[in-house]
SEPA-694830 format. One record per residue: x, z, y of N, C-alpha, C, O, CB in turn. Coordinates in pm, 1 decimal, always signed. Atoms other than C-alpha are relative to their C-alpha. Glycine has a CB too. Example, Ala and Ser with C-alpha at 12.3 -4.5 7.8 and 13.67 -1.06 7.14 Angstrom:
! residues 2
{torro {+89.0, +0.0, -119.0}, {+1230.0, +780.0, -450.0}, {+90.0, +0.0, +120.0}, {+193.6, +66.5, +118.1}, {-99.2, +124.6, +2.7}},
{torro {-82.0, -6.0, -119.0}, {+1367.0, +714.0, -106.0}, {-77.0, +73.0, +109.0}, {-26.1, +89.9, +219.8}, {+41.4, -141.5, +46.2}},
***
This chain:
! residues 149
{torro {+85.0, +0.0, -117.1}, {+0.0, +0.0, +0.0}, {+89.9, +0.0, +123.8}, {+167.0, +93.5, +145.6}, {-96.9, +122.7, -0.4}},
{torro {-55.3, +26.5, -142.5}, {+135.9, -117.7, +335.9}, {-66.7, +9.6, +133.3}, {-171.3, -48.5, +162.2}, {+38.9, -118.6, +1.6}},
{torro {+90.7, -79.4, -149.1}, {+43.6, +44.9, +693.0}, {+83.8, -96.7, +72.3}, {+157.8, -186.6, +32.5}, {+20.7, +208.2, +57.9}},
{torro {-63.3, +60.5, -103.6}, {+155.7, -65.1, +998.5}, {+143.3, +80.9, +1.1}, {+252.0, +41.5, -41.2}, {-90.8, +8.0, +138.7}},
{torro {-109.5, -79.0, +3.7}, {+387.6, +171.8, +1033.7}, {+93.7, +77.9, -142.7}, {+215.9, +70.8, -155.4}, {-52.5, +91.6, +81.6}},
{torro {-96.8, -58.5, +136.3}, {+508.5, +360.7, +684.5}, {-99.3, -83.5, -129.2}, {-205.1, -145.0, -115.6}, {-1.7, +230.1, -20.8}},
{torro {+55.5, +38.8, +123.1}, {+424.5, +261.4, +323.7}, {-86.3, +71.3, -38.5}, {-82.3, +171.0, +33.6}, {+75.0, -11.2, -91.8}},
{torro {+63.5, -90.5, +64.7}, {+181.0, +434.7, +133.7}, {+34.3, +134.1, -69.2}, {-22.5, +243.3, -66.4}, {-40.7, -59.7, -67.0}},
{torro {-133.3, -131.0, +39.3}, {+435.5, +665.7, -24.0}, {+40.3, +111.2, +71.0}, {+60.7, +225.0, +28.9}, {+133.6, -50.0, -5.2}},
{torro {-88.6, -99.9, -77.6}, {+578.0, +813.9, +284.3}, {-125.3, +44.6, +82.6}, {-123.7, +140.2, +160.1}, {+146.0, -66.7, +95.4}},
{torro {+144.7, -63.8, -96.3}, {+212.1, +852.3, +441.3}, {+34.8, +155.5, -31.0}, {+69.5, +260.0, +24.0}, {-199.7, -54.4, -72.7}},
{torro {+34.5, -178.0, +136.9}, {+174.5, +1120.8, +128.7}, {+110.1, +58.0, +39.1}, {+91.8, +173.4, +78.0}, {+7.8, -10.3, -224.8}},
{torro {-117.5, -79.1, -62.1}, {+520.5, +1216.6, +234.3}, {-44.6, +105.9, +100.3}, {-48.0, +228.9, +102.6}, {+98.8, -97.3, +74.0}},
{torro {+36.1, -78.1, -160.1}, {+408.9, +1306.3, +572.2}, {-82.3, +99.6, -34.2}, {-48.3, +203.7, +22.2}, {-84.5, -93.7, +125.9}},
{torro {+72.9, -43.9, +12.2}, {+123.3, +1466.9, +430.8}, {+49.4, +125.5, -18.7}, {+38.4, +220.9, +58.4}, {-63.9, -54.4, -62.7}},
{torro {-96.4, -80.5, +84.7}, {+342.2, +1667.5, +186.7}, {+94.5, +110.9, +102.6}, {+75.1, +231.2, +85.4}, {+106.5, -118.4, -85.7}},
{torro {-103.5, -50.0, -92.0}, {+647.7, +1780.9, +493.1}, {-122.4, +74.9, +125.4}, {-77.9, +158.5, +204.0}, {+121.3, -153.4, +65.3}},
{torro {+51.2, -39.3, -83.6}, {+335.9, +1858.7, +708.1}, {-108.5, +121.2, -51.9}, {-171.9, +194.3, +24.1}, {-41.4, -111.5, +64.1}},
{torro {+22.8, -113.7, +68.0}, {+199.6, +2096.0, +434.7}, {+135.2, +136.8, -43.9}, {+155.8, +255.2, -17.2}, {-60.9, -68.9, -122.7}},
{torro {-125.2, -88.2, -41.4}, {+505.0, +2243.5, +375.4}, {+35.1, +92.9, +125.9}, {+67.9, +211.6, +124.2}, {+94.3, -83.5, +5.2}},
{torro {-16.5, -82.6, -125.5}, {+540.1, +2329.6, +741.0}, {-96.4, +97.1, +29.1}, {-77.8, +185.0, +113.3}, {+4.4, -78.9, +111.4}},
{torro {+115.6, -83.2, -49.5}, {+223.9, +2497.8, +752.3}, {-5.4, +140.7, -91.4}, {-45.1, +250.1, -51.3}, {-147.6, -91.9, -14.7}},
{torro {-56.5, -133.2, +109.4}, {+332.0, +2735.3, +401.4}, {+96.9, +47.8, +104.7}, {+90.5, +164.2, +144.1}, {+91.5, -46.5, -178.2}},
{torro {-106.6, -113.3, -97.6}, {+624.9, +2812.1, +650.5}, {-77.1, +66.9, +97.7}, {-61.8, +188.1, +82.3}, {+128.8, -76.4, +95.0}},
{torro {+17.5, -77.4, -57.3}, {+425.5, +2921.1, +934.5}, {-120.6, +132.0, -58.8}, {-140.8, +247.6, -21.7}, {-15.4, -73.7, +105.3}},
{torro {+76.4, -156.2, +39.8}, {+166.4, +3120.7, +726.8}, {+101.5, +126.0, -82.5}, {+70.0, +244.6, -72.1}, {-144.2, -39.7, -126.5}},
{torro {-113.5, -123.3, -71.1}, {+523.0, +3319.7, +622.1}, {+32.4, -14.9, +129.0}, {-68.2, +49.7, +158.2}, {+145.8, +6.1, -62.6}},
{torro {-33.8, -27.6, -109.7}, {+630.6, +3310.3, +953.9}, {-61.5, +155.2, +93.7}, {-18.2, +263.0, +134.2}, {-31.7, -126.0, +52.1}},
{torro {+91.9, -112.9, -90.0}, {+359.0, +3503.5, +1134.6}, {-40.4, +139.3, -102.1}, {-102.8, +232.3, -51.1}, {-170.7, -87.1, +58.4}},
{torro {+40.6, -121.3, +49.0}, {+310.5, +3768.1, +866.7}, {+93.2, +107.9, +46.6}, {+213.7, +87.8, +31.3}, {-9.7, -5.1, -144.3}},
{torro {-85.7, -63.9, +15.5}, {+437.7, +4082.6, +967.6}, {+52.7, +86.3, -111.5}, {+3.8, +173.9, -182.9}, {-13.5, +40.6, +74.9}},
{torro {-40.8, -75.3, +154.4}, {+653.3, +4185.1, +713.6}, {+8.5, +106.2, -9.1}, {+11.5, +157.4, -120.9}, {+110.2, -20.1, -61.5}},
{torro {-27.8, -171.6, +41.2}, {+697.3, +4540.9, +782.0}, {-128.1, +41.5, -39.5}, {-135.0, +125.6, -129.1}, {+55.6, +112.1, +132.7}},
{torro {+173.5, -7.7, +14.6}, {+293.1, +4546.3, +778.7}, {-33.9, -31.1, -143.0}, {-102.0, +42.7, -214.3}, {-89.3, -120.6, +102.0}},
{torro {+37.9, +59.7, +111.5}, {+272.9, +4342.4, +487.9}, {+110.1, +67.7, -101.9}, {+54.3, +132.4, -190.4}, {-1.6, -164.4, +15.1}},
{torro {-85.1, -90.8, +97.7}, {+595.5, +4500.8, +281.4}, {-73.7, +139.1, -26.2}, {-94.4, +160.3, -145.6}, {+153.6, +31.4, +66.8}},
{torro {+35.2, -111.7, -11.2}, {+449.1, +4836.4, +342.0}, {-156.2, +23.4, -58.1}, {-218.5, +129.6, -56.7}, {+25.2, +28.6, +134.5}},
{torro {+134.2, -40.5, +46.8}, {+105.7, +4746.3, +176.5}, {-146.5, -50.6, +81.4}, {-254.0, -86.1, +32.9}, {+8.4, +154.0, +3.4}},
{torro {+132.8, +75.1, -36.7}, {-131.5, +4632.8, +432.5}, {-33.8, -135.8, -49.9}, {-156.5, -145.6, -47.4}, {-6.3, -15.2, +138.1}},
{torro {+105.5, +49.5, +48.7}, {-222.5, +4351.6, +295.0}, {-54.8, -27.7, -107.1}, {-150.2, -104.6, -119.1}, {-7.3, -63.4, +31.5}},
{torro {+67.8, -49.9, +107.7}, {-271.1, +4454.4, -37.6}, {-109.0, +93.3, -0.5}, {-201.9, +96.5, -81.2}, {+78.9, +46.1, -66.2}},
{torro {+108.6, -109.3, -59.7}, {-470.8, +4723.2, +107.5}, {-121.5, -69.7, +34.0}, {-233.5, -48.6, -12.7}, {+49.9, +78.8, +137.0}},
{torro {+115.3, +82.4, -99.3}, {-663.6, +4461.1, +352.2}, {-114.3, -86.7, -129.0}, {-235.8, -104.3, -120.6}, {+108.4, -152.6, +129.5}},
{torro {+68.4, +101.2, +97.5}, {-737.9, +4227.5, -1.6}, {-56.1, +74.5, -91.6}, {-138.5, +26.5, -169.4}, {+87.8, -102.4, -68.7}},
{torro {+88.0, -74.7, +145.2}, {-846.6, +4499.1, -241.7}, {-83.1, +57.9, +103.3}, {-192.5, +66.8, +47.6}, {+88.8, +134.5, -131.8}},
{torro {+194.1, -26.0, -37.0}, {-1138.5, +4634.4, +33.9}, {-47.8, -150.1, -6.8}, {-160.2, -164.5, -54.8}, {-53.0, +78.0, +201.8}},
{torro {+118.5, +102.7, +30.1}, {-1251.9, +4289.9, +29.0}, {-62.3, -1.7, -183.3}, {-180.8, -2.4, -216.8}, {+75.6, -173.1, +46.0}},
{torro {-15.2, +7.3, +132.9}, {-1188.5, +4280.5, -372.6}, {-161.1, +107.2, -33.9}, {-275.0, +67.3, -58.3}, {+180.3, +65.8, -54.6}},
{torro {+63.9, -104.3, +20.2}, {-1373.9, +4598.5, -417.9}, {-188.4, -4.7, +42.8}, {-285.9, +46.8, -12.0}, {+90.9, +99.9, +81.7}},
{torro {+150.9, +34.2, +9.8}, {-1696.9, +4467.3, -256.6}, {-56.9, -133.9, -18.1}, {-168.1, -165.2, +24.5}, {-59.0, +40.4, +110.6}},
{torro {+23.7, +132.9, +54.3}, {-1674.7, +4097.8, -412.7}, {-131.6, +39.0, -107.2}, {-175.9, +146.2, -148.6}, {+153.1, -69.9, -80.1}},
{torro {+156.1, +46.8, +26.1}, {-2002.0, +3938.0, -569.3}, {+30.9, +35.7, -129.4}, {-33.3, +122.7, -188.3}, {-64.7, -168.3, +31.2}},
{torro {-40.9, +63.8, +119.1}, {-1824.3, +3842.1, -874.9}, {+77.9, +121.1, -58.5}, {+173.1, +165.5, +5.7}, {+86.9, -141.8, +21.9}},
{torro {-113.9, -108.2, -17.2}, {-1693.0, +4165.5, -1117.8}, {+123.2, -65.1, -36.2}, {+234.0, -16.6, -13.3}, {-18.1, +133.0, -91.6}},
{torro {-172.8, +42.7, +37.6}, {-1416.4, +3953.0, -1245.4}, {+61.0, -5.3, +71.3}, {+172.8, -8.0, +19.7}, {+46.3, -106.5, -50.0}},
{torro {-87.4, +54.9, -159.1}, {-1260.2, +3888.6, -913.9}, {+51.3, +202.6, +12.8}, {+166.7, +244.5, +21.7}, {-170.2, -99.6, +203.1}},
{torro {-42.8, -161.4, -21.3}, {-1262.9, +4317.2, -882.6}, {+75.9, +83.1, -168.0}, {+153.9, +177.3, -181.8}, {-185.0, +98.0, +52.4}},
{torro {-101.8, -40.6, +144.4}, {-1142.6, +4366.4, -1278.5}, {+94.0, -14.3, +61.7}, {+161.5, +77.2, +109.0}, {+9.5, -84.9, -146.0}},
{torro {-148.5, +32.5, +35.5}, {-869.5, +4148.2, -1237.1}, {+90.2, +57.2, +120.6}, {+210.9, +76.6, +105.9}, {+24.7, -172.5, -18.7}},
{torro {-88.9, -41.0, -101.1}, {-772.9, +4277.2, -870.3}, {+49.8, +154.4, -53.7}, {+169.3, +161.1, -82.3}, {-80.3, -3.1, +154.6}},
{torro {+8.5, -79.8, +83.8}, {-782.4, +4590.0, -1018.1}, {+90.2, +39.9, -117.9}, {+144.0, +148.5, -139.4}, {-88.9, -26.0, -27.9}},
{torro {-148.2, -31.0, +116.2}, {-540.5, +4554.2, -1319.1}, {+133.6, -96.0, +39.0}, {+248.9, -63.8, +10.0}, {-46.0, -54.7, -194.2}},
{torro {-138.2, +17.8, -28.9}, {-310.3, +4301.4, -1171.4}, {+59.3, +49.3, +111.3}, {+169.4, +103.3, +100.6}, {+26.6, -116.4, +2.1}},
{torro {-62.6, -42.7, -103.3}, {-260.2, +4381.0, -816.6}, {-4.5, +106.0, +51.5}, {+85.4, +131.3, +131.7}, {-13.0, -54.7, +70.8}},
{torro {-6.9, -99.7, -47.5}, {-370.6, +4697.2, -744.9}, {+143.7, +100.2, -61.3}, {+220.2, +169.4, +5.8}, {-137.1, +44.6, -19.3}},
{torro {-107.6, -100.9, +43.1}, {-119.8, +4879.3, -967.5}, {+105.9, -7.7, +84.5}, {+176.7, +89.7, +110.2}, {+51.5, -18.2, -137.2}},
{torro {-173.4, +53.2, -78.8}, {+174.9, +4715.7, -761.4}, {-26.8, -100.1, +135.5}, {+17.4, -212.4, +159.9}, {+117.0, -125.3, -138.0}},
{torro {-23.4, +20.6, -148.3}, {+104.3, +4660.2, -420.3}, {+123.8, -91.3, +41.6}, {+135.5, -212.8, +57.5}, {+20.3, +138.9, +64.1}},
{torro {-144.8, +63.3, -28.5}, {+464.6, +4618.6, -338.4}, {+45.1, -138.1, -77.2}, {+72.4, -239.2, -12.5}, {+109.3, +111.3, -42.1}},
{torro {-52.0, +129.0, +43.9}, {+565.8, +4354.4, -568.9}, {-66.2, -140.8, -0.9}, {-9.2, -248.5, -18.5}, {+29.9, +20.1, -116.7}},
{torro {+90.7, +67.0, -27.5}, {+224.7, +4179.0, -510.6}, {-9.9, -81.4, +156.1}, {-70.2, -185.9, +180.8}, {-94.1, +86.9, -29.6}},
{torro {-41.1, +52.8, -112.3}, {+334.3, +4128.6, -151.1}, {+63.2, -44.9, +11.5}, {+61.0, -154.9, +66.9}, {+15.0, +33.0, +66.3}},
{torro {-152.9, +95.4, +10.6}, {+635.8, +4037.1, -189.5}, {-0.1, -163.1, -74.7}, {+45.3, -268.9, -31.3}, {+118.4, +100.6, -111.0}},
{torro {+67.1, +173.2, +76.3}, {+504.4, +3729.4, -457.2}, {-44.3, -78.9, +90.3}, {+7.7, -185.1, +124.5}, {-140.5, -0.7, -105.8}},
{torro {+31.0, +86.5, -93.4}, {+286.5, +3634.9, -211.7}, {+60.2, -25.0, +139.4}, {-3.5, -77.4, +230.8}, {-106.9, +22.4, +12.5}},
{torro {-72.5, -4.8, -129.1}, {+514.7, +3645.9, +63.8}, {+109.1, -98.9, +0.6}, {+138.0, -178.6, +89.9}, {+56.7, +137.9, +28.0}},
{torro {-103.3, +74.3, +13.4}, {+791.2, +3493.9, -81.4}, {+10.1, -157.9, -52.7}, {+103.2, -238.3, -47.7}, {+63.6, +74.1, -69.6}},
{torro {+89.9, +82.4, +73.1}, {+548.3, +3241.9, -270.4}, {-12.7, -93.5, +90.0}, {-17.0, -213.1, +61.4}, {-127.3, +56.2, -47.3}},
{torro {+69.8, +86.5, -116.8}, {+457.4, +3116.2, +73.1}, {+188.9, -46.3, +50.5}, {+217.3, -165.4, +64.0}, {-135.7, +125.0, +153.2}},
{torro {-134.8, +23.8, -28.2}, {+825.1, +3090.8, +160.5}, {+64.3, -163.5, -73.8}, {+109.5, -266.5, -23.8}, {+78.8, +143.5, -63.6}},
{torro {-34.8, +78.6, +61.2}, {+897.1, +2897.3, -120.6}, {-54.8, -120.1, -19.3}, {+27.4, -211.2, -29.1}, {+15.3, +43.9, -73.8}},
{torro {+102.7, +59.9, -21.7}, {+604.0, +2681.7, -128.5}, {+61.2, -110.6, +144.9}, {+58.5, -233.3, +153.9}, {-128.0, +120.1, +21.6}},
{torro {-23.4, +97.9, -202.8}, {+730.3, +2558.5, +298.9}, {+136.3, -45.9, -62.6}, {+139.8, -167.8, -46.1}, {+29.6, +138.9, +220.5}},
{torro {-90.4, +77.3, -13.9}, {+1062.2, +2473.5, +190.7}, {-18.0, -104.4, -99.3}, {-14.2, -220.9, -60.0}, {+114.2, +63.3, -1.5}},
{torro {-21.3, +88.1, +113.0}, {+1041.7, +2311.7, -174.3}, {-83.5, -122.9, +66.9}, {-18.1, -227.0, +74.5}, {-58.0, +63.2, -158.6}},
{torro {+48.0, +60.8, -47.5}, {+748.4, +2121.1, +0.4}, {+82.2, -78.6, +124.4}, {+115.4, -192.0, +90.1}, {-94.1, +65.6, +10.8}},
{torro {-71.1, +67.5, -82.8}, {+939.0, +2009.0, +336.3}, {+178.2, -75.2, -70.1}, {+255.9, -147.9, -8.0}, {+7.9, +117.4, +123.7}},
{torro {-101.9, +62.1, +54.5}, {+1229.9, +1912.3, +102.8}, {+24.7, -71.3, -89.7}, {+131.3, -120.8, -126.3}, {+54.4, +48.7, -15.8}},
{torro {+68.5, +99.9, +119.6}, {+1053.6, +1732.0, -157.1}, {+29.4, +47.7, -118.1}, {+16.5, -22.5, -218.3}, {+47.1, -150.2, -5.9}},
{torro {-53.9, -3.7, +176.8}, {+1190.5, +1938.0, -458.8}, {-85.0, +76.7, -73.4}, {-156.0, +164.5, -24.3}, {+154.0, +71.1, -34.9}},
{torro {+136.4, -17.1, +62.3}, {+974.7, +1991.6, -755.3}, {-106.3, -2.6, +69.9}, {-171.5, +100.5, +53.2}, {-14.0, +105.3, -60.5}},
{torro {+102.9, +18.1, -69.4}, {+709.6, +1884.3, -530.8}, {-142.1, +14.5, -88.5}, {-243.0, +56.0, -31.5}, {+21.8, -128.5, +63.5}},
{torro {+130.9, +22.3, +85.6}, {+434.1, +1841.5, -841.7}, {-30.9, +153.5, +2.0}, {-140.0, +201.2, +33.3}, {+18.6, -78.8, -170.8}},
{torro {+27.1, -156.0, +90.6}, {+488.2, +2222.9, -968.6}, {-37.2, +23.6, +169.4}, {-158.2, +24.7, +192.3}, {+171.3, +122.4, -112.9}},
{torro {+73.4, -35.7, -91.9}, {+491.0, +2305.7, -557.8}, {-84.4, -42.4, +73.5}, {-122.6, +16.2, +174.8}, {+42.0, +29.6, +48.1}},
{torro {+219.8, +41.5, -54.2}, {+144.9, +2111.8, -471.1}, {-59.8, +125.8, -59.4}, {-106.7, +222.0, +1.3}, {-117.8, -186.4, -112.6}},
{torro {+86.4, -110.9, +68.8}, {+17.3, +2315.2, -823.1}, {-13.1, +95.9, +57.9}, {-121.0, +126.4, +108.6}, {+33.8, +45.4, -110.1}},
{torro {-40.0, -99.1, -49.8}, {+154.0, +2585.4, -707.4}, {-59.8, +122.4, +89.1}, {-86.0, +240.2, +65.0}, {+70.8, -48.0, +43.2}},
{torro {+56.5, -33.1, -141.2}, {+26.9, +2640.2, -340.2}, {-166.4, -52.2, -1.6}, {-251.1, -10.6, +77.4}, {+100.5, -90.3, +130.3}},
{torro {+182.8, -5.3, +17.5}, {-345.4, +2498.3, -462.2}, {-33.0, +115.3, -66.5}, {-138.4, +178.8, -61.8}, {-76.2, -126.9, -95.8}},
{torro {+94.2, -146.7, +120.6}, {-346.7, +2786.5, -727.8}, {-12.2, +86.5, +119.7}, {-125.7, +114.9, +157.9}, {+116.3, +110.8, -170.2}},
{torro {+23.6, -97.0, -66.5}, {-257.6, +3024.9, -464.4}, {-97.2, -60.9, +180.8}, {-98.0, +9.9, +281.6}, {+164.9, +75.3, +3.3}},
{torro {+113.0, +10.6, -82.5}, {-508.3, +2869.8, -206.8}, {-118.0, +32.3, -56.3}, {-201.2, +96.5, +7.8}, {-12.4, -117.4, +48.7}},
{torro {+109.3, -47.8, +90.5}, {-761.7, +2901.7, -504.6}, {-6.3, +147.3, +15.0}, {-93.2, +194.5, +88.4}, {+23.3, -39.7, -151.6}},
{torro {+10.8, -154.4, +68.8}, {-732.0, +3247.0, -593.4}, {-23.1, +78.9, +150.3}, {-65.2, +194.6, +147.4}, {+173.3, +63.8, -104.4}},
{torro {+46.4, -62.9, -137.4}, {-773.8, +3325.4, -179.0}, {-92.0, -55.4, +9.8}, {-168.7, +28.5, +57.1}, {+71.4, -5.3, +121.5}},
{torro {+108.6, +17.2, -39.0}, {-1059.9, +3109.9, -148.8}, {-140.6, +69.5, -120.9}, {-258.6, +64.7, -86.0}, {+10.6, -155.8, +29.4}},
{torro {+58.9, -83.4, +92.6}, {-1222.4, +3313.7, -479.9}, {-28.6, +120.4, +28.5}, {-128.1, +189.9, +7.8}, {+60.9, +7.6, -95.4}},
{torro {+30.1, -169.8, -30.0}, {-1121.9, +3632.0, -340.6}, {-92.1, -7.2, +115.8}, {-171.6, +86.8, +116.7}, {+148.5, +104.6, +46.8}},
{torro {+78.8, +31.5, -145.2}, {-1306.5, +3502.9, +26.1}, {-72.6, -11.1, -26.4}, {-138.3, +70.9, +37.7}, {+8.7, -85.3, +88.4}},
{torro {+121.7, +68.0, +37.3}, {-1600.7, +3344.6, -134.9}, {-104.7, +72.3, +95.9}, {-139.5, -19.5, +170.1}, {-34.8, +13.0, -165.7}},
{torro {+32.2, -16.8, -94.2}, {-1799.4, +3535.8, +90.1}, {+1.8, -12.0, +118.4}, {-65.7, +64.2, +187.7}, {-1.2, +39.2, -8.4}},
{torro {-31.7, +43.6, -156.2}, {-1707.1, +3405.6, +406.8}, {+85.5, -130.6, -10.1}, {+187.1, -147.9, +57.3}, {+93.4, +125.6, +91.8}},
{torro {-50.1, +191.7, +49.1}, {-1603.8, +3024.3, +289.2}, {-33.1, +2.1, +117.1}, {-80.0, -99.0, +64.7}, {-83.8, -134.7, -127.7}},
{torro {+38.9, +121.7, -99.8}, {-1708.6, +2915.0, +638.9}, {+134.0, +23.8, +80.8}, {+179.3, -60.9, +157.9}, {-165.8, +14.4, +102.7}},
{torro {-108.4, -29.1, -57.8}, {-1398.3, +3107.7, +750.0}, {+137.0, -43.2, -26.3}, {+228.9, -38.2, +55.5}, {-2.3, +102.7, -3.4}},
{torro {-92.9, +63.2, +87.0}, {-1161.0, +2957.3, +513.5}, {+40.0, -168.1, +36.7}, {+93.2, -241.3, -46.8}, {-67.7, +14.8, -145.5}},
{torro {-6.3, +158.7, +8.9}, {-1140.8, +2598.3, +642.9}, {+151.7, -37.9, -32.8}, {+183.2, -136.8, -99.0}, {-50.1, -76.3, +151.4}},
{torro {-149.6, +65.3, +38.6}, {-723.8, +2613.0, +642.6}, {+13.2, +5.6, -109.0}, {+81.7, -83.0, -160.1}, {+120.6, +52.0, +46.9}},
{torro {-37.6, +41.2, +124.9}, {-736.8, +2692.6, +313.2}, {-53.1, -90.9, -61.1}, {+27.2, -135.3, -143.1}, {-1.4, +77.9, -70.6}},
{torro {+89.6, +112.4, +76.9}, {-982.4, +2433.1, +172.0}, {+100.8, -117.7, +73.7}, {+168.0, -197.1, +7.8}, {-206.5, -7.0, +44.1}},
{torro {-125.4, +155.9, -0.2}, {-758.3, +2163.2, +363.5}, {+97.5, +38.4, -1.8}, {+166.4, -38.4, +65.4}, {+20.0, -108.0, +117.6}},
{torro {-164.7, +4.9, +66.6}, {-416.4, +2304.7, +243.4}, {-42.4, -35.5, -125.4}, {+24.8, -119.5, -185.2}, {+106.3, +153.1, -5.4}},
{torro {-4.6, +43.2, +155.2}, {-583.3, +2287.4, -106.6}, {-89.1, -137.7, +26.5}, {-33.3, -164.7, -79.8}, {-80.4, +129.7, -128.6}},
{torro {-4.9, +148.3, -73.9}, {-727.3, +1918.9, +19.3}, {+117.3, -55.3, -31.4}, {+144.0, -76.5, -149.7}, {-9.8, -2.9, +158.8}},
{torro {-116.3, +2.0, -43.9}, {-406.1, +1829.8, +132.3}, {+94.1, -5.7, -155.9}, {+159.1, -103.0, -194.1}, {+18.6, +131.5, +106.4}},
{torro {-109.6, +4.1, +129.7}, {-216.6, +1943.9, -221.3}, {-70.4, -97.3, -73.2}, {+3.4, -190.0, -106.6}, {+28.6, +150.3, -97.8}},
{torro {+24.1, +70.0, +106.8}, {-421.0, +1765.7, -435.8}, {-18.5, -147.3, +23.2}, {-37.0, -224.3, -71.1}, {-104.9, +54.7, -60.1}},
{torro {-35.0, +110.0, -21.3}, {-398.1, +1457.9, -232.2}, {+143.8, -66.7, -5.6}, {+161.7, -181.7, -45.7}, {-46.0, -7.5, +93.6}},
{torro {-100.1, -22.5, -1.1}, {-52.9, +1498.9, -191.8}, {+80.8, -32.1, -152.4}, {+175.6, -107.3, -175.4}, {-6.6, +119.5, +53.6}},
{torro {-38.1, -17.3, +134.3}, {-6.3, +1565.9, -562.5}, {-47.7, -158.9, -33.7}, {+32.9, -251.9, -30.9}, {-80.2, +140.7, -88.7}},
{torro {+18.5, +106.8, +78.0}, {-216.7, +1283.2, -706.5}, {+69.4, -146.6, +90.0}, {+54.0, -256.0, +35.7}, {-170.8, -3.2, -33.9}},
{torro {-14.4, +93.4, -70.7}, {-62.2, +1049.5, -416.7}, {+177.6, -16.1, -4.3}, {+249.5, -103.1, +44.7}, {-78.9, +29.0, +137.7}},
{torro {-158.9, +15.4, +76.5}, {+300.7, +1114.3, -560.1}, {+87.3, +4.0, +71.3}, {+191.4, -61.7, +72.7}, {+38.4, -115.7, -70.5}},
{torro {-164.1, -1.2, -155.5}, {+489.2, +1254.1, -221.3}, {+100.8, +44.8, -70.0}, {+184.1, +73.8, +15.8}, {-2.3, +134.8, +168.3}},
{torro {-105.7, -30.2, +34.1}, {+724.3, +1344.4, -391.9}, {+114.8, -142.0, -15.8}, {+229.9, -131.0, -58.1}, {-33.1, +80.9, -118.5}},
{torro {-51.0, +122.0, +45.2}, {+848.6, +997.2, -423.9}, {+67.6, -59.8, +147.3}, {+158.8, -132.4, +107.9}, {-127.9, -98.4, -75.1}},
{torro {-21.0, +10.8, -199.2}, {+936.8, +925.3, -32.0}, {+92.2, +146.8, +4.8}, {+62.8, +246.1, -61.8}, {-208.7, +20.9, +134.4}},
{torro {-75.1, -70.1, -108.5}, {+1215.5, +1133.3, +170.0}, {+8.9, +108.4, -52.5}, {-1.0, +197.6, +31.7}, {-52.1, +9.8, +133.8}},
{torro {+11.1, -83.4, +37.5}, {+1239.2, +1391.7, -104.5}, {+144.7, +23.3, -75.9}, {+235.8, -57.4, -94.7}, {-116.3, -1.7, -52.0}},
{torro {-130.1, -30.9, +129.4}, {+1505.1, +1554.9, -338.9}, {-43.9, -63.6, -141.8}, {+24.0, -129.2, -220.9}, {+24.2, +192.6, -37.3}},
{torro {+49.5, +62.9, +144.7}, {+1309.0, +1458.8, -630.8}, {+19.1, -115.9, -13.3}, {+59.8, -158.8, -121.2}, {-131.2, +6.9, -34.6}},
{torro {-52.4, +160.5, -14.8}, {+1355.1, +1095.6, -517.4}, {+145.5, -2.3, -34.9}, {+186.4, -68.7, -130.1}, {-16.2, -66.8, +162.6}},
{torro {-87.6, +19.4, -24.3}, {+1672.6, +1150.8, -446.3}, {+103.7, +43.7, -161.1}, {+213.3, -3.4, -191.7}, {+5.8, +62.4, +135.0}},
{torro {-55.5, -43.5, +117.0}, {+1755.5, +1332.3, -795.2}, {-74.7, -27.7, -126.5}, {-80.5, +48.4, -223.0}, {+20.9, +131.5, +11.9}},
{torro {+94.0, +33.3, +87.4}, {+1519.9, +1132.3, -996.1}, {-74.5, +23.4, -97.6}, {-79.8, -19.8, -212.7}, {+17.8, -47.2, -24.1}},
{torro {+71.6, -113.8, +89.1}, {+1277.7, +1392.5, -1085.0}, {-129.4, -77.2, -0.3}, {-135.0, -187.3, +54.4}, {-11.0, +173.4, +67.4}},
{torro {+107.1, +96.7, +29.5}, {+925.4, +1278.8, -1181.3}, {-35.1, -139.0, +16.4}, {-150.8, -176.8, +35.1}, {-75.0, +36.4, +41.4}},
{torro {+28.7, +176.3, +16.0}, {+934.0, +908.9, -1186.1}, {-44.2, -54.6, -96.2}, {-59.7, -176.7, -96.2}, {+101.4, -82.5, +6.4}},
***
């Protein structure tokens, strides 16, 4: 597919480096001493706790409540990892999956207030266009180290 300007490839690229950037600024702005220290494990298990659904409060419940700390840190560092592998094209497939699971599992825990969620519904948008549109193939490491071809 041929644009005026880029190929079809490097569109998804763009797509891809401009998701990436956006995993960096949602680490960016967290404060980490806030967030290391538990708030927002704290902030996600009162929502957890009065979700619709009990599976959504089981599972918060046996996986994340026990461990706060290391639960922040996953998702903290998750999002970290997620902005660069994405802006650098490497393993791009596993980090689309990746960053849709963990958009999933926030728009599950939200489900009550979906109208509030729109960045996440177009970051997970975004990945799975991204993904099935094969950025990884354009201006990436994976290109460059001829990973999924």
């Amino acid at each position: 597919m041929q644009t005026i300007w880029l190929s079809g490839t490097e569109m998804f690229a763009v797509l891809r480096i401009g998701l990436g950037l956006w995993w960096l600024e949602s680490w960016r702005h967290k404060d980490k001493k806030e967030w290391f220290t538990g708030g927002g494990i704290t902030w996600a298990g009162g929502i957890a706790a009065k979700h619709r659904w009990p599976v959504v409060r089981l599972g918060f419940n046996r996986l994340v409540q026990p461990r706060p700390r290391l639960m922040a840190y996953v998702v903290a560092y998750a999002e970290l990892a997620l902005g660069l592998g994405l802006i650098a094209g490497f393993l791009t497939p596993i980090a689309l999956a990746g960053g849709l699971a963990l958009n999933l599992i926030y728009l599950v825990l939200m489900i009550h207030d979906w109208a509030e969620q729109g960045q996440n519904l177009m970051m997970a948008l975004i990945s799975v266009v991204a993904l099935f549109g094969m950025s990884g193939q354009a201006w990436s490491l994976d290109d460059a180290l001829g990973l999924f071809q």
